[in-house]
Each structure stands twice: as C-alpha cells, then as structure tokens.
Residue, then its C-alpha position, 0 to 999 in steps of 0.5 A: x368248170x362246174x358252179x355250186x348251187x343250193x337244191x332250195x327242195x332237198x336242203x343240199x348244195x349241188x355242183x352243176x356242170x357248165x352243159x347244165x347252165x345257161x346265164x341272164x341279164x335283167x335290166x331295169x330302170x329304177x324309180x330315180x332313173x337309173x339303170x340297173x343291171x342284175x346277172x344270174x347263172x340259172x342250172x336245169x337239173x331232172x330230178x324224178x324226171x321233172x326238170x328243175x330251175x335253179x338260179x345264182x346272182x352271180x357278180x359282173x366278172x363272173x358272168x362275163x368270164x362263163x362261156x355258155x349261152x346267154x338266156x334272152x327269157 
C-alpha cells in the first residue's frame, strides 16, 4: 500500500510506499480537560540526498488499519 503526500517544497503530490512510513500519536489534554488525541503518517523521503520529513493527519481507522511501526518521538 503506498500513501499520497504533498512535497510542501517542489509543489507536487508524491506516493510513498509503506518501507517509507512510519505513524504517531500525540495526545494532550485541553484547557477543559479533556483528552484529545491526534494520529499522523509521517514519510522520510532523500531528495539530493538530505532527508525530508513529510507529515499527513490521517483519521483513527486509518492509523489502526497501517502495519508499520508507531514513532514514540
């Protein structure tokens, strides 16, 4: 399964495939209490040889259905 991301540098939508992709989880708590929880996608791509960092919110389903290795940063 490959994701599609937005290359915010070179203006182009890129497909990354899941060896790329790695997901998080932020949680926090808001001013009223509650606790909120937030899921990305995040694809490291080498473009010219530096590496590059891209980041999708991806809904709840979403992340629990992606078998790649949750990021605890």
């Amino acid at each position: 399964m490959q994701l599609e991301f937005f290359n915010l540098k070179t203006k182009k939508k890129v497909e990354v495939p899941d060896s790329e992709l790695k997901k998080r989880r932020s949680v926090r708590t808001t001013s009223g209490g509650k606790r909120q929880e937030r899921y990305a996608v995040i694809a490291v791509v080498h473009e010219g040889g530096k590496p590059l960092q891209m980041f999708k919110f991806v809904n709840k389903e979403t992340f629990d259905s992606l078998d790649v290795p949750e990021d605890r940063g």
